[in-house]
N, CA and C atoms as an extended XYZ file, in Angstrom:
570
Properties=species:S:1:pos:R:3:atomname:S:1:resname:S:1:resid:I:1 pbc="F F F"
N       -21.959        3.231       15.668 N   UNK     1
C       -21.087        3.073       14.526 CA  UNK     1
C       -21.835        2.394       13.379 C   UNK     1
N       -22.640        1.104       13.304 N   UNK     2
C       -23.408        1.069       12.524 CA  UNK     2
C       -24.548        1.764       11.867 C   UNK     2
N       -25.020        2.842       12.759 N   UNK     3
C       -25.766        3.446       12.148 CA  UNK     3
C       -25.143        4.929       11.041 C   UNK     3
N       -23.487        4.792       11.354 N   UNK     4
C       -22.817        5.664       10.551 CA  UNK     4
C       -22.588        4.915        9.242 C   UNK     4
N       -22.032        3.710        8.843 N   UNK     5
C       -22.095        3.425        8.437 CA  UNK     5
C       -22.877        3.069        7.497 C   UNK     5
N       -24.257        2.423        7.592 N   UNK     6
C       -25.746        2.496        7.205 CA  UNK     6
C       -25.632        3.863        5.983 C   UNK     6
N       -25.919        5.120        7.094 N   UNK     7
C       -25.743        6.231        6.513 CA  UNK     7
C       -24.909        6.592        5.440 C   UNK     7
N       -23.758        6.279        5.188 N   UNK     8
C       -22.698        6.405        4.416 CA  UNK     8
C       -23.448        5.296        3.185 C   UNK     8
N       -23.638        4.194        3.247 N   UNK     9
C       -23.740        3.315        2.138 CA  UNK     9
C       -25.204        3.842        1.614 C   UNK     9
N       -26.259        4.319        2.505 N   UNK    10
C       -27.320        4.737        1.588 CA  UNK    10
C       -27.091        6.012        0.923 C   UNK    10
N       -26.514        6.652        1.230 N   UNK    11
C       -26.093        8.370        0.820 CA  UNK    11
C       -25.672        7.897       -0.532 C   UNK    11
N       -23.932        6.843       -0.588 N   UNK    12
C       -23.695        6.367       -1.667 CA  UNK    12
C       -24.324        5.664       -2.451 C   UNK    12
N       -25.100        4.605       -2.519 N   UNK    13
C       -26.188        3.839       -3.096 CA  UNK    13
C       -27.582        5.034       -4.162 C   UNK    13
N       -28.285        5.956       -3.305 N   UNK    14
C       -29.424        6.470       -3.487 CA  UNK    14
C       -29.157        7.153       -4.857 C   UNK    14
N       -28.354        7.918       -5.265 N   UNK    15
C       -27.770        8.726       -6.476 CA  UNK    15
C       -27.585        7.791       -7.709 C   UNK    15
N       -26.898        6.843       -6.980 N   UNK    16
C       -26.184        5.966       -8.055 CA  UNK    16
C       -27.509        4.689       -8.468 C   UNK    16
N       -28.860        4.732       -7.832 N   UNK    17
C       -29.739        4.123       -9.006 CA  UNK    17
C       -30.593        4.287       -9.764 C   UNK    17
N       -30.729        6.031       -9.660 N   UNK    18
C       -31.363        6.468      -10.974 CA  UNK    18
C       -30.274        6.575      -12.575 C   UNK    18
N       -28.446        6.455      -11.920 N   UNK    19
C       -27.817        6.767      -12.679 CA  UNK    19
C       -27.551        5.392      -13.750 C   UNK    19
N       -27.257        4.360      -12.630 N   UNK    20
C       -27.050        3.380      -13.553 CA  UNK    20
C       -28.233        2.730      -14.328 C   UNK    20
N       -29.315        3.480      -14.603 N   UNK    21
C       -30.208        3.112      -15.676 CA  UNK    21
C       -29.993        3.781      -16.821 C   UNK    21
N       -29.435        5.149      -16.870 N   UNK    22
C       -28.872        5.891      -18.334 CA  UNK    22
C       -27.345        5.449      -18.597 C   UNK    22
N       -26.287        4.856      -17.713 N   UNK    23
C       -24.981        4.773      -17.834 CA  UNK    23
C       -25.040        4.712      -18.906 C   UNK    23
N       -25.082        3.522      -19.830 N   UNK    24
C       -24.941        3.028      -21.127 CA  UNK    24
C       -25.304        4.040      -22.525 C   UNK    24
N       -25.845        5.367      -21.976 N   UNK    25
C       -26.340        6.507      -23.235 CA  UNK    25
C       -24.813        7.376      -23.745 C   UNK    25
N       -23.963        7.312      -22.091 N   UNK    26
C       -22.952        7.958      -22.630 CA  UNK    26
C       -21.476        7.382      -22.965 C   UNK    26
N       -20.663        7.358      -23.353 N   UNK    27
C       -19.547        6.341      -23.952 CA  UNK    27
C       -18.272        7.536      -23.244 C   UNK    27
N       -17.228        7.026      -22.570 N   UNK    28
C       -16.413        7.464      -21.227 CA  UNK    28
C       -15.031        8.138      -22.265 C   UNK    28
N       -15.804        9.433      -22.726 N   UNK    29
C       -14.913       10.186      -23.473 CA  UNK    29
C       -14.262       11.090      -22.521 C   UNK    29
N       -12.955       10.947      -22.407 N   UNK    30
C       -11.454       11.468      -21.259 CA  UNK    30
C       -10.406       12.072      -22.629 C   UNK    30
N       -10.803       13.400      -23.244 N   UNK    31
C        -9.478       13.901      -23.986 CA  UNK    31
C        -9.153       15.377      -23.200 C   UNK    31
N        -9.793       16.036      -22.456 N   UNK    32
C        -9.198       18.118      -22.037 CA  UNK    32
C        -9.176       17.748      -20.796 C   UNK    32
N        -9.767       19.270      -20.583 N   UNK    33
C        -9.599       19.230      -19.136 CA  UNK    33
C       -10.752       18.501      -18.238 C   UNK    33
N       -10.320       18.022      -16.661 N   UNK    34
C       -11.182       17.618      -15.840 CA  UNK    34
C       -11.263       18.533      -14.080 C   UNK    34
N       -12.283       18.559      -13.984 N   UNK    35
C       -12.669       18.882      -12.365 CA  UNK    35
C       -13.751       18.004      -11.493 C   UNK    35
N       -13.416       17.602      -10.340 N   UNK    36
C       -14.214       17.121       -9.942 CA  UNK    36
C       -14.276       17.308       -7.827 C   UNK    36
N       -14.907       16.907       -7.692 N   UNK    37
C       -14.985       16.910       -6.172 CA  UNK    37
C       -16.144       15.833       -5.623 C   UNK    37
N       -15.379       14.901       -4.618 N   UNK    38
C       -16.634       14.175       -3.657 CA  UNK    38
C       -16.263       14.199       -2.210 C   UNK    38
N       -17.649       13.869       -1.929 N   UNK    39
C       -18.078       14.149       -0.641 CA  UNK    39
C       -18.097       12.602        0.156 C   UNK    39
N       -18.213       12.468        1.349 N   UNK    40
C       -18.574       11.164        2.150 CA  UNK    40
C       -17.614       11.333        3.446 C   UNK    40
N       -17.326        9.924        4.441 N   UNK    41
C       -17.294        9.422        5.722 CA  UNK    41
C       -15.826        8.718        5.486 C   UNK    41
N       -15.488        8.724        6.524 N   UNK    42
C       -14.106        7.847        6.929 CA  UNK    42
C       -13.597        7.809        8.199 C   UNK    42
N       -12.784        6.784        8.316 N   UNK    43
C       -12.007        6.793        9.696 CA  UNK    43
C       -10.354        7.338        9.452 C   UNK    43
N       -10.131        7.834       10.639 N   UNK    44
C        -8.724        7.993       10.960 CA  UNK    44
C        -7.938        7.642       12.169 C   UNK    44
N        -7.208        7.425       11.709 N   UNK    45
C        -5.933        6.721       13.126 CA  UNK    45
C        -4.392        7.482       12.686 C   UNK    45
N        -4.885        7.831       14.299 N   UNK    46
C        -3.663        9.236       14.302 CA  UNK    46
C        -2.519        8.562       15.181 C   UNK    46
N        -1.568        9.085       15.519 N   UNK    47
C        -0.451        9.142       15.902 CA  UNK    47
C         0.500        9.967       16.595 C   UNK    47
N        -0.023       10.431       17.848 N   UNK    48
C         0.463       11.769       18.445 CA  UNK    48
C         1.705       11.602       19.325 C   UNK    48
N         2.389       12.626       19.014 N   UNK    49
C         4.017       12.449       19.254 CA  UNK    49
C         4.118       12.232       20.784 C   UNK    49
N         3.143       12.403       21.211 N   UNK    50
C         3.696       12.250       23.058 CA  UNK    50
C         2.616       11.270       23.411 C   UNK    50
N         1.654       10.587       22.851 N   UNK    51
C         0.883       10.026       23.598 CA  UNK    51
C         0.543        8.656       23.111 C   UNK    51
N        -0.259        7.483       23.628 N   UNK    52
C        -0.039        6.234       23.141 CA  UNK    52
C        -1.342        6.383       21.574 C   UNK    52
N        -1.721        5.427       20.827 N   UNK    53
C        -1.963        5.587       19.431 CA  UNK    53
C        -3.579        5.184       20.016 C   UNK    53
N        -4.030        6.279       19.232 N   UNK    54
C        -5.580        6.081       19.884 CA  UNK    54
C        -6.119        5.198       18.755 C   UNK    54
N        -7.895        4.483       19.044 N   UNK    55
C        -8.403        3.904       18.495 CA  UNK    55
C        -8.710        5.226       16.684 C   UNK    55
N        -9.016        4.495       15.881 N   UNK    56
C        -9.490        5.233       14.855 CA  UNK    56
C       -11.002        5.805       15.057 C   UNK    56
N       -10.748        7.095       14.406 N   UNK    57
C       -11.666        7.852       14.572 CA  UNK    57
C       -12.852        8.152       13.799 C   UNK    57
N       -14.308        8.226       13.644 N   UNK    58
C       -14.612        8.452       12.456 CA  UNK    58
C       -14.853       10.141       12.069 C   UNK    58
N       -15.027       10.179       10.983 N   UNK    59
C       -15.345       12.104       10.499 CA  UNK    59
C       -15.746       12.070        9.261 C   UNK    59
N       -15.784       13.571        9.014 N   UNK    60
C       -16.200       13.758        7.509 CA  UNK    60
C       -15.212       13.727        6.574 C   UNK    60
N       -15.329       13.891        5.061 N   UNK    61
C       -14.329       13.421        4.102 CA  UNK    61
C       -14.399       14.495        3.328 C   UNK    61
N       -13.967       14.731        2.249 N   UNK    62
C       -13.897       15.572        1.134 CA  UNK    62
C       -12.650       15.518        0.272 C   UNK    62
N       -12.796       15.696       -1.151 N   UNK    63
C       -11.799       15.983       -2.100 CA  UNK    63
C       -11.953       16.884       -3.308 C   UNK    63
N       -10.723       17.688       -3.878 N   UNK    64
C       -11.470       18.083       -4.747 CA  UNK    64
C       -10.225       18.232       -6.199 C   UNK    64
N       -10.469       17.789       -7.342 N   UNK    65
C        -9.003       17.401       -7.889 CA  UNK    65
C        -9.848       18.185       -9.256 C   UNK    65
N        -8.197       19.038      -10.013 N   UNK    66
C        -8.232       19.018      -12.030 CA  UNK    66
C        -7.419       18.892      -12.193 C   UNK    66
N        -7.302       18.452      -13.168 N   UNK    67
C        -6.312       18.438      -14.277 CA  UNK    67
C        -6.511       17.919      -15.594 C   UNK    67
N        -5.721       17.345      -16.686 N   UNK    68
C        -6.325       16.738      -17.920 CA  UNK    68
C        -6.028       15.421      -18.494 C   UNK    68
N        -6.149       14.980      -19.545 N   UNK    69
C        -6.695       13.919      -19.751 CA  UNK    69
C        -5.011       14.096      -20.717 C   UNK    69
N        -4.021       12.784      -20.489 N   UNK    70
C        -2.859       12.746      -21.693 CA  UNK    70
C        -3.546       11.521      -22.352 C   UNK    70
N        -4.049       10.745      -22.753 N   UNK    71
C        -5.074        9.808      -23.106 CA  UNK    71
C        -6.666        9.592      -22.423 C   UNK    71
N        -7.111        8.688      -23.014 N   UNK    72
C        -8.582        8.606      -22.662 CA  UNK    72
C        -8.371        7.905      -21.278 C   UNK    72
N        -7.726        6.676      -21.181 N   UNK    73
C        -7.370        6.006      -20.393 CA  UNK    73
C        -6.376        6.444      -19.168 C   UNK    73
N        -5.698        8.005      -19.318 N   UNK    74
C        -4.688        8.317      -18.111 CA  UNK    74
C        -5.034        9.916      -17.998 C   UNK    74
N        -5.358       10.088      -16.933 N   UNK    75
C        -5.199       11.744      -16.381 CA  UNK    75
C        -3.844       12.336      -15.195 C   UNK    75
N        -3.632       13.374      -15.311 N   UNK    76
C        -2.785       13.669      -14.567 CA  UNK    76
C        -3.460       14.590      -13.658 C   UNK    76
N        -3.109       15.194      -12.486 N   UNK    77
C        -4.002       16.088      -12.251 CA  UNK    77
C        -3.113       16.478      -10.528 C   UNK    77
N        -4.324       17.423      -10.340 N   UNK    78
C        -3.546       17.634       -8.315 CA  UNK    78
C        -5.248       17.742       -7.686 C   UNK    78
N        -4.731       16.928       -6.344 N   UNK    79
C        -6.304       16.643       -5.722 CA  UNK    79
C        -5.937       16.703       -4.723 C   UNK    79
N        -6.680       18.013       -3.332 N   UNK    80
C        -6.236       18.012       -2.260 CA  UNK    80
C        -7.552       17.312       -1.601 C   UNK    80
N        -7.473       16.648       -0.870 N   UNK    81
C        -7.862       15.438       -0.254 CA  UNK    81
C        -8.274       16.086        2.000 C   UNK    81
N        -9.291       15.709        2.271 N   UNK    82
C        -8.910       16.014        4.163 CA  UNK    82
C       -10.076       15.568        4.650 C   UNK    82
N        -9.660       15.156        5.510 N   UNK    83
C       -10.598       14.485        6.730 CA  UNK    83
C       -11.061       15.298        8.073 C   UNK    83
N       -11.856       15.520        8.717 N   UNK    84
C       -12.106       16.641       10.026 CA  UNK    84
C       -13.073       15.983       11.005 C   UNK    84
N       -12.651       16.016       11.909 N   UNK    85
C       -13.833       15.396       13.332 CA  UNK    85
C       -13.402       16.851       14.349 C   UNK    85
N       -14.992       17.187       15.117 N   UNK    86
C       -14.655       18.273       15.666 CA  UNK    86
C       -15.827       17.262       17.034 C   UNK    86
N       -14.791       17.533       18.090 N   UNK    87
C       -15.532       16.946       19.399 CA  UNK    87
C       -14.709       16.968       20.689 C   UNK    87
N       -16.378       17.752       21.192 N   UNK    88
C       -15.934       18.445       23.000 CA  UNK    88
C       -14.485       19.339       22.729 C   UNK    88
N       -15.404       20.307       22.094 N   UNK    89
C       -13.848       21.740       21.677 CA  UNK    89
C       -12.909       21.126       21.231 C   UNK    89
N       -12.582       19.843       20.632 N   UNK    90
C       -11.327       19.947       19.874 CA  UNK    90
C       -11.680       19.438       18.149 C   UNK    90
N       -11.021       19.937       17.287 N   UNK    91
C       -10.984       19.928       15.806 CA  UNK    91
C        -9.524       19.538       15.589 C   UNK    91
N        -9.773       17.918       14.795 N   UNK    92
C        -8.890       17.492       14.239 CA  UNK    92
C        -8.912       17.627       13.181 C   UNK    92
N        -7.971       17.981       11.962 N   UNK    93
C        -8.412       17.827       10.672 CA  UNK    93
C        -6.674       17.494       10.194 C   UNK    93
N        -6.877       16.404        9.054 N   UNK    94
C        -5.964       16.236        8.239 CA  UNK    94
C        -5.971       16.502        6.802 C   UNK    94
N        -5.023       16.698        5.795 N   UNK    95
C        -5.089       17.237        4.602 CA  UNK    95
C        -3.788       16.453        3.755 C   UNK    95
N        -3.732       16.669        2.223 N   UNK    96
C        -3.178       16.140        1.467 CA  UNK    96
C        -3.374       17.192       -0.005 C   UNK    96
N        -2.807       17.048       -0.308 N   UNK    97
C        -2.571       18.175       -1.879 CA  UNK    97
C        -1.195       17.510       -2.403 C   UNK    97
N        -1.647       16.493       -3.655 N   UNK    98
C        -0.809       15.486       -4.457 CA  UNK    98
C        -1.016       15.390       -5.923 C   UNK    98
N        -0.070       15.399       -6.526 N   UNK    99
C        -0.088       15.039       -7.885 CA  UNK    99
C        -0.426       13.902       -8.357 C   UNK    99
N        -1.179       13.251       -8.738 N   UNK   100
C        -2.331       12.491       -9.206 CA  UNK   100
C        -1.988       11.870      -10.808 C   UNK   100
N        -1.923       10.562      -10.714 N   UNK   101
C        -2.469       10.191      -12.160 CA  UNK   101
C        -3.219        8.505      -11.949 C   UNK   101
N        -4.363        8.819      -12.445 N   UNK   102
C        -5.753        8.028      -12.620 CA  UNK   102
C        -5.317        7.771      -13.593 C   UNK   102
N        -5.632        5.729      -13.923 N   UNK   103
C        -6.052        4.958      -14.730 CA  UNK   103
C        -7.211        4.221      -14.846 C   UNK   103
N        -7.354        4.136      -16.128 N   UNK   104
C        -8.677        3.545      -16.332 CA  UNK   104
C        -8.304        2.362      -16.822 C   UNK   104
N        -8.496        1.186      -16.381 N   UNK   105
C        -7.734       -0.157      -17.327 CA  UNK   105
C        -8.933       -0.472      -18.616 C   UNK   105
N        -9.948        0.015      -18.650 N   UNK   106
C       -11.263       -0.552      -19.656 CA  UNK   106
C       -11.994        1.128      -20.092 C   UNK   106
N       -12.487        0.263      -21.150 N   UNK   107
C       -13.288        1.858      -21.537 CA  UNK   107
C       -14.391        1.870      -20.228 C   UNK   107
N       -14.818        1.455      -19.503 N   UNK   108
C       -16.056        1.160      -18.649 CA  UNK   108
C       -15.288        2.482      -17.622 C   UNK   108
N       -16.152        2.522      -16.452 N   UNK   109
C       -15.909        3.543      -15.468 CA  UNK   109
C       -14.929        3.350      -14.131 C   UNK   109
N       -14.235        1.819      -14.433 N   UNK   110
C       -13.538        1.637      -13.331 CA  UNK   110
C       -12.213        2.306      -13.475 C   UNK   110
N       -11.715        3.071      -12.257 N   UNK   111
C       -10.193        3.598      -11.922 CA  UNK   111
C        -9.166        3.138      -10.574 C   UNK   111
N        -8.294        3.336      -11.165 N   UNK   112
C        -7.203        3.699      -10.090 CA  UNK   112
C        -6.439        5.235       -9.878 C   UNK   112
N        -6.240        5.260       -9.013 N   UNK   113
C        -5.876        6.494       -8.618 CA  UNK   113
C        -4.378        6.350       -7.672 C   UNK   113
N        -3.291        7.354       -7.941 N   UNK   114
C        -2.178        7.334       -6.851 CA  UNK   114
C        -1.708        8.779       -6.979 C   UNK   114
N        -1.739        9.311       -5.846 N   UNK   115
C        -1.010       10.544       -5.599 CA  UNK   115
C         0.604       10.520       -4.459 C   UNK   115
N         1.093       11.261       -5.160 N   UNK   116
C         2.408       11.971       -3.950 CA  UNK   116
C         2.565       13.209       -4.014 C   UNK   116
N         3.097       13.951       -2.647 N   UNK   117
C         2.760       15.300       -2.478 CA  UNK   117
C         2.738       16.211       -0.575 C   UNK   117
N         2.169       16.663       -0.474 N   UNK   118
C         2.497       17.353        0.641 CA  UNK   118
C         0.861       16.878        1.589 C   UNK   118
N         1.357       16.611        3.031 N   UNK   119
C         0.409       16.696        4.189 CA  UNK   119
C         0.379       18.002        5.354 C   UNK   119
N        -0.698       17.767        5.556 N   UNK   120
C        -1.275       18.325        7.109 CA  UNK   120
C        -1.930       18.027        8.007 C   UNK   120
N        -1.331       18.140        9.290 N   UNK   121
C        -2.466       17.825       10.552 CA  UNK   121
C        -2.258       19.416       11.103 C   UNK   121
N        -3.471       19.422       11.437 N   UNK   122
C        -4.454       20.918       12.512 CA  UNK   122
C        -5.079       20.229       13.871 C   UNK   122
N        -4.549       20.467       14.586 N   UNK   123
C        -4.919       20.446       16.094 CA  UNK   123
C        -5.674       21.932       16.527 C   UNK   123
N        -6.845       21.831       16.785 N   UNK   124
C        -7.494       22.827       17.528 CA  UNK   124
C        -8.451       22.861       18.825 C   UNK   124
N        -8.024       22.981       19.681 N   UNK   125
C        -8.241       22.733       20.986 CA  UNK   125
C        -8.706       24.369       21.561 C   UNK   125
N       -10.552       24.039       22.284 N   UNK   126
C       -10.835       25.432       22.586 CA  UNK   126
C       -11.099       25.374       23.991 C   UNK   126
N       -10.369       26.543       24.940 N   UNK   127
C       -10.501       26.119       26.580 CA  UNK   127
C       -11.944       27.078       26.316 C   UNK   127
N       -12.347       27.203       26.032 N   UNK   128
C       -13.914       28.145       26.460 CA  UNK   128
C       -12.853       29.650       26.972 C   UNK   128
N       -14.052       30.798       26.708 N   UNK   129
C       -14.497       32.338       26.699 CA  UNK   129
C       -13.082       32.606       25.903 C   UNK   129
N       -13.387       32.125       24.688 N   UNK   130
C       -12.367       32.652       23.277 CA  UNK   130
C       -11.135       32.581       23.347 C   UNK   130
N       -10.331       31.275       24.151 N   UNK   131
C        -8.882       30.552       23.905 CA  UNK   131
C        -9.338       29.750       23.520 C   UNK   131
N        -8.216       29.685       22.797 N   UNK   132
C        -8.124       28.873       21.933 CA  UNK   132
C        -6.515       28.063       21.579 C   UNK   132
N        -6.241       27.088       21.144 N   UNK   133
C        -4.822       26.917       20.673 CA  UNK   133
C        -4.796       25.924       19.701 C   UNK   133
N        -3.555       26.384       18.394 N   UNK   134
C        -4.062       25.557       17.130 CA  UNK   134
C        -2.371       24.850       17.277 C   UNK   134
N        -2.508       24.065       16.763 N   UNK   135
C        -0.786       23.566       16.294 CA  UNK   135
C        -1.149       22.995       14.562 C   UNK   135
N        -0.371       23.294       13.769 N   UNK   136
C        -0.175       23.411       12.365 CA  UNK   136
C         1.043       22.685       11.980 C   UNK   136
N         1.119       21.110       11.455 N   UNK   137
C         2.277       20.990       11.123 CA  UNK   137
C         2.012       19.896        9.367 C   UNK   137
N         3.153       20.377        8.675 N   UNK   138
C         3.061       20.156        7.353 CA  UNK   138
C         4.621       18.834        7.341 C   UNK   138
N         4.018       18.294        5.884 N   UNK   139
C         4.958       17.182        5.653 CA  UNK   139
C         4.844       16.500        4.605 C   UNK   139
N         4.891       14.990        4.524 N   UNK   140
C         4.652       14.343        3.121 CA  UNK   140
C         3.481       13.273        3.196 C   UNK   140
N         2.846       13.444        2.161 N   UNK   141
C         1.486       12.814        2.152 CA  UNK   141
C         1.523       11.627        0.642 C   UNK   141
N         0.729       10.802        0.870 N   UNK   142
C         1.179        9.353        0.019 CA  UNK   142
C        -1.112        9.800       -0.234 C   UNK   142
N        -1.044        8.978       -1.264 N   UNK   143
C        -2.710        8.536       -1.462 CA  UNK   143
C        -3.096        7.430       -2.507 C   UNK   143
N        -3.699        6.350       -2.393 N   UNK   144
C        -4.712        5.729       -3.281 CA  UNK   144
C        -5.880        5.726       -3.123 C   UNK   144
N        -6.549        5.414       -4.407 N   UNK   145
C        -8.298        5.408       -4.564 CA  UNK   145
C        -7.887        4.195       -5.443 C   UNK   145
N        -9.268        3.736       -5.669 N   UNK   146
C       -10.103        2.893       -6.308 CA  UNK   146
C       -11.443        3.347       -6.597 C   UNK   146
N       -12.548        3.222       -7.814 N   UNK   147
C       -13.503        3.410       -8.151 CA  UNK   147
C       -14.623        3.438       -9.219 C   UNK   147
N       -15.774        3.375       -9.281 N   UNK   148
C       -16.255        3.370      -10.443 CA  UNK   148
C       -17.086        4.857      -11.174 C   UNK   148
N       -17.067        4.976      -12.288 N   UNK   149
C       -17.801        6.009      -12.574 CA  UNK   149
C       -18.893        5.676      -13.588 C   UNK   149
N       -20.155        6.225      -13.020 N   UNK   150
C       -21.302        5.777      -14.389 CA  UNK   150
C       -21.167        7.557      -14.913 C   UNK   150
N       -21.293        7.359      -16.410 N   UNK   151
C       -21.607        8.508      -16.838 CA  UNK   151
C       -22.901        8.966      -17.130 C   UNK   151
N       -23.190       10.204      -17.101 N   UNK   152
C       -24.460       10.400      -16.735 CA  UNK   152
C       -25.048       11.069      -18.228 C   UNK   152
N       -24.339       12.171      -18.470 N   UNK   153
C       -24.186       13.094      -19.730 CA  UNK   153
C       -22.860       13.226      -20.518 C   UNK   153
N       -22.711       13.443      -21.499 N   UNK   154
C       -21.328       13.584      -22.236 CA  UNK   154
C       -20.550       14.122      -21.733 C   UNK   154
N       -20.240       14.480      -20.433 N   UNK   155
C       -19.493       15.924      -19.848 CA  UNK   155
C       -18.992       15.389      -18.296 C   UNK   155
N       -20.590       14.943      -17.418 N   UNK   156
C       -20.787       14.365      -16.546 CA  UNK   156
C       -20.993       13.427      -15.659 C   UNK   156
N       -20.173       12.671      -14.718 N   UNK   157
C       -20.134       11.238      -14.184 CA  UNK   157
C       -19.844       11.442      -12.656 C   UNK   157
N       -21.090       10.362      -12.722 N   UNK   158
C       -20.794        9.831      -10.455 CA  UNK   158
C       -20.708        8.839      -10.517 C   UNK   158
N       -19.814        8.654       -9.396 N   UNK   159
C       -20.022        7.034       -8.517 CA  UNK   159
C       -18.950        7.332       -7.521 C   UNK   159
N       -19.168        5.985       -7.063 N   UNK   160
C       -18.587        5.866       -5.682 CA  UNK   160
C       -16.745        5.671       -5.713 C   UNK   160
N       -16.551        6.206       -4.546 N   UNK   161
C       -14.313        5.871       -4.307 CA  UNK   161
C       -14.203        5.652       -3.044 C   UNK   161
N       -13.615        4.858       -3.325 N   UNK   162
C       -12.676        4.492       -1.568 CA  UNK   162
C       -11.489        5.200       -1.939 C   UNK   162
N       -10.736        5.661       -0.813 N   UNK   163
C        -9.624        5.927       -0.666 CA  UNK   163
C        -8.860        6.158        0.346 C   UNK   163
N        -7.108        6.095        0.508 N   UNK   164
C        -6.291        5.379        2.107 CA  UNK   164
C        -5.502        6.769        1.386 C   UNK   164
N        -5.005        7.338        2.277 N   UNK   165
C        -3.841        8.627        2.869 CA  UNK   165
C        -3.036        8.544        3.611 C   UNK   165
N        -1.721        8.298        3.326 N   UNK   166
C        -1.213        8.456        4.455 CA  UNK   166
C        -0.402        9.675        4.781 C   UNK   166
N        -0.233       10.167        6.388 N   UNK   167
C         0.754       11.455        6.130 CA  UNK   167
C         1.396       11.437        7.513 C   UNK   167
N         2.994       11.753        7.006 N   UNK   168
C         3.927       11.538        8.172 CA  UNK   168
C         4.445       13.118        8.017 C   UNK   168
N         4.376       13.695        9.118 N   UNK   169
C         4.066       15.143        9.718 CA  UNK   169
C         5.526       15.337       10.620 C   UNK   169
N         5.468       14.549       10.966 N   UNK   170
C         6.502       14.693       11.944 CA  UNK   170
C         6.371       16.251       13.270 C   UNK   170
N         5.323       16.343       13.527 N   UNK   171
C         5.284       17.244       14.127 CA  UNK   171
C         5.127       17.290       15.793 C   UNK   171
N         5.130       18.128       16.270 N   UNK   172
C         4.229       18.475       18.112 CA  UNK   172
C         3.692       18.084       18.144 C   UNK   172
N         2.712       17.430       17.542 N   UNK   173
C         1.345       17.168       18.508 CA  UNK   173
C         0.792       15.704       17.079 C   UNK   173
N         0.969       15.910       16.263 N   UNK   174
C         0.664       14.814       15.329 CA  UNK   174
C         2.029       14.227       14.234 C   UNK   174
N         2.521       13.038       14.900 N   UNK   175
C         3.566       12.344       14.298 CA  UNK   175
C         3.375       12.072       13.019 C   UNK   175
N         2.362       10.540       12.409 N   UNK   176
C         1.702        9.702       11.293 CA  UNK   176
C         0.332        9.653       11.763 C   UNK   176
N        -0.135        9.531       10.496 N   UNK   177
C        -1.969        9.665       10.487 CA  UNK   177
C        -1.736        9.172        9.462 C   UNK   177
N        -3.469        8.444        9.146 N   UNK   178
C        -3.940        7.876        7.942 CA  UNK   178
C        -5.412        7.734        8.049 C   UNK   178
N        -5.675        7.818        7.234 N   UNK   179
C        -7.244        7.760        6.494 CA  UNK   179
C        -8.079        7.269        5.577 C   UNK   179
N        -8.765        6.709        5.635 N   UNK   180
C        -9.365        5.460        4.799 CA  UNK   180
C       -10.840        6.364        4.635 C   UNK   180
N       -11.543        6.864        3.247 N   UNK   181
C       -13.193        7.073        3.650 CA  UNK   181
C       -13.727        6.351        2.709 C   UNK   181
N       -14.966        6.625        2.198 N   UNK   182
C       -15.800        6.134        1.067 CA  UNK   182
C       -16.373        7.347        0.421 C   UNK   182
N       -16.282        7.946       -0.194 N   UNK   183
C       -17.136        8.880       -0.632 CA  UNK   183
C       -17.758        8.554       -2.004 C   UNK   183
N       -18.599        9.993       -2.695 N   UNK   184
C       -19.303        9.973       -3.772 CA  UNK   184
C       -19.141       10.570       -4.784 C   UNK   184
N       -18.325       10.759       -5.818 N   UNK   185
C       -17.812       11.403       -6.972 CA  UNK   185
C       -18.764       12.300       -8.031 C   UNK   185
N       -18.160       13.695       -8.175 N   UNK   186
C       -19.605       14.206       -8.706 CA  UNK   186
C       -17.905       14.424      -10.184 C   UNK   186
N       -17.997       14.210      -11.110 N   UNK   187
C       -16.763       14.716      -12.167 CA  UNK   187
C       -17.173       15.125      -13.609 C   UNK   187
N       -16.343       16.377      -14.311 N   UNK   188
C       -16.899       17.039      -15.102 CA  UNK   188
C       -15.383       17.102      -16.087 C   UNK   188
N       -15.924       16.210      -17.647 N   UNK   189
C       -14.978       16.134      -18.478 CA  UNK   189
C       -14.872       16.951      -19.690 C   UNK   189
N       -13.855       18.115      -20.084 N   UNK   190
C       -14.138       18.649      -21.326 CA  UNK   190
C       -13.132       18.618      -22.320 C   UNK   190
């Protein structure tokens, strides 16, 4: 586990110190549209309807959100959000797709982020020579971030986000889940 970790903070770190030597060239202009997507690590702690609450898990992360800018300082947007660990034939993956509005409290690169909106957990469980069995259940999904952004070019900005999910499913096989990762923000402003 420490050496996942390790991994995660140099992945995030390595990008971000050639960047924060130009930050200061570009000035954190937020008026059209935005797209962005990051990558990174997290844990999850699931909640399965028949069984006792396992330890948290770790996996991969991903997000990927647009929308536009109603001030410099506030975006609105939709960002579907999911987490996935695949081990000894089974694939867990959770998901989120929420309406989004990011604040910036300073002209600088720090945000907040809160979404509400719809969840998913995917259960996929493989018995070997091509069975397989999936369970699919949908519901309501909650999200915050926190983060900073250095800008890189007039257009373009990275840095790092934490962010917590929660999603109550109510389903067969996955009740409540939540998810905490760290990832790395790649975002494109026009």
């Amino acid at each position: 586990m420490k050496s996942a970790v390790f991994m995660i903070v140099a992945i995030l770190v390595m990008p971000l110190a050639s960047g924060v030597s130009r930050a200061g060239d570009h000035p954190h202009q937020r008026s059209g549209f935005f797209i962005g997507f990051n990558v990174g690590a997290g844990s999850a702690d699931i909640g399965f309807s028949d069984a006792e609450d396992t330890d948290r898990e770790w996996g991969g992360n991903a997000n990927f959100r647009l929308g536009g800018a109603l001030k410099n300082d506030l975006l609105l947007g939709a960002e579907s959000s999911a987490w996935a660990k695949d081990e000894d034939g089974t694939t867990v993956s959770l998901s989120t797709i929420t309406f989004d509005v990011t604040y910036y409290p300073d002209d600088l690169g720090f945000f907040l982020r809160g979404g509400i909106g719809f969840a998913t957990s995917s259960v996929e469980v493989d018995f070997g020579g091509g069975l397989t069995q999936t369970n699919d259940d949908t519901g309501f999904g909650l999200t915050a971030a926190m983060g900073y952004e250095w800008r890189l070019t007039g257009k373009f900005a990275l840095g790092p986000q934490v962010e917590f999910a929660y999603l109550n499913v109510g389903g067969d096989v996955v009740d409540t889940a939540n998810f905490f990762d760290a990832t790395l923000g790649f975002n494109w402003y026009w």
